[in-house]
Residue, then its C-alpha position, 0 to 999 in steps of 0.5 A: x549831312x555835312x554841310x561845311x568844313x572849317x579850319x581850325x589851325x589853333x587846336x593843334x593836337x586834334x579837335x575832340x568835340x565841339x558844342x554851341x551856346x550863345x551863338x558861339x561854338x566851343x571846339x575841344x581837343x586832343x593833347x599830349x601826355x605832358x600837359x596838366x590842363x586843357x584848352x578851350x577854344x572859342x569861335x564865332x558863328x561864321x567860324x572866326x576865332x575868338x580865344x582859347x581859354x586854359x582850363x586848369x583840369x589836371x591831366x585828362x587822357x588825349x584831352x577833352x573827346x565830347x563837349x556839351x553846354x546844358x544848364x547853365x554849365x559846360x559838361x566835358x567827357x575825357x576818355x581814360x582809366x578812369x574816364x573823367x567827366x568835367x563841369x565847368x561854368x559859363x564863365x569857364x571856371x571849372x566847378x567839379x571833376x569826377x570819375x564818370x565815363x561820358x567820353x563817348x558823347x553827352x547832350x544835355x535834355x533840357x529838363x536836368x536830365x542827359x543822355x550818356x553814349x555808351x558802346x563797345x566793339x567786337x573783333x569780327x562783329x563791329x561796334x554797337x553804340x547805345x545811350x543811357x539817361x543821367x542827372x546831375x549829381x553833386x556828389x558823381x556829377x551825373x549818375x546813370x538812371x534806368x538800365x544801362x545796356x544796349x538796345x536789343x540785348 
């Protein structure tokens, strides 16, 4: 249920995602093509901007689509070929940058695990969206436990 609208005239190409920690909530967004880095956008609970934070990630396609703050770092998801998935720390450093796909959406479990969304859409079917548990991996930096694929299926 929504439950109230606020503006946020400083994210300019879009907002992608948004996520809460500290009683702060971090808006993501979309970007051009000739933008090497992303920005992250940082407001109040009352939804007063606070700053923007230039996050040196490299390229990322349309920016930064799913965000989410779990274990002590932020984890971003960006759409692409491949799909990036960013870590970045409390401080909004960035930590690491693989090719993992969780542009989807990414909520962390609180107990080192993640969900992952996963869909996909047919012509004349519609879409189907399910979700696949992950841990961080210092090498991949999530990596996808179990079996990957729709519920049902």
């Amino acid at each position: 249920k929504e439950l109230k609208r606020y503006k946020t005239p400083e994210v300019v190409h879009g907002a992608g995602g948004i996520a809460t920690h500290d009683g702060k909530f971090l808006v993501v967004g979309g970007l051009t093509v000739d933008v090497k880095e992303n920005y992250l956008y940082e407001y109040d609970k009352s939804f007063t901007f606070l700053k923007r934070t230039t996050l040196p990630s490299g390229y990322t396609l349309m920016g930064i689509q799913t965000a989410a703050f779990a274990d002590n770092h932020w984890w971003f998801g960006c759409y692409g070929k491949p799909q990036v998935l960013l870590k970045v720390d409390a401080n909004f450093a960035l930590v690491g940058r693989w090719n993992f796909d969780a542009s989807l959406g990414i909520v962390g479990q609180g107990d080192g695990g993640f969900l992952i969304a996963r869909g996909m859409s047919e012509k004349g079917r519609g879409c189907t969206g399910w979700l696949v548990r992950a841990v961080a991996d210092d090498a991949q930096g999530l990596r996808i436990i179990g079996e990957a694929r729709p519920l049902g299926k």
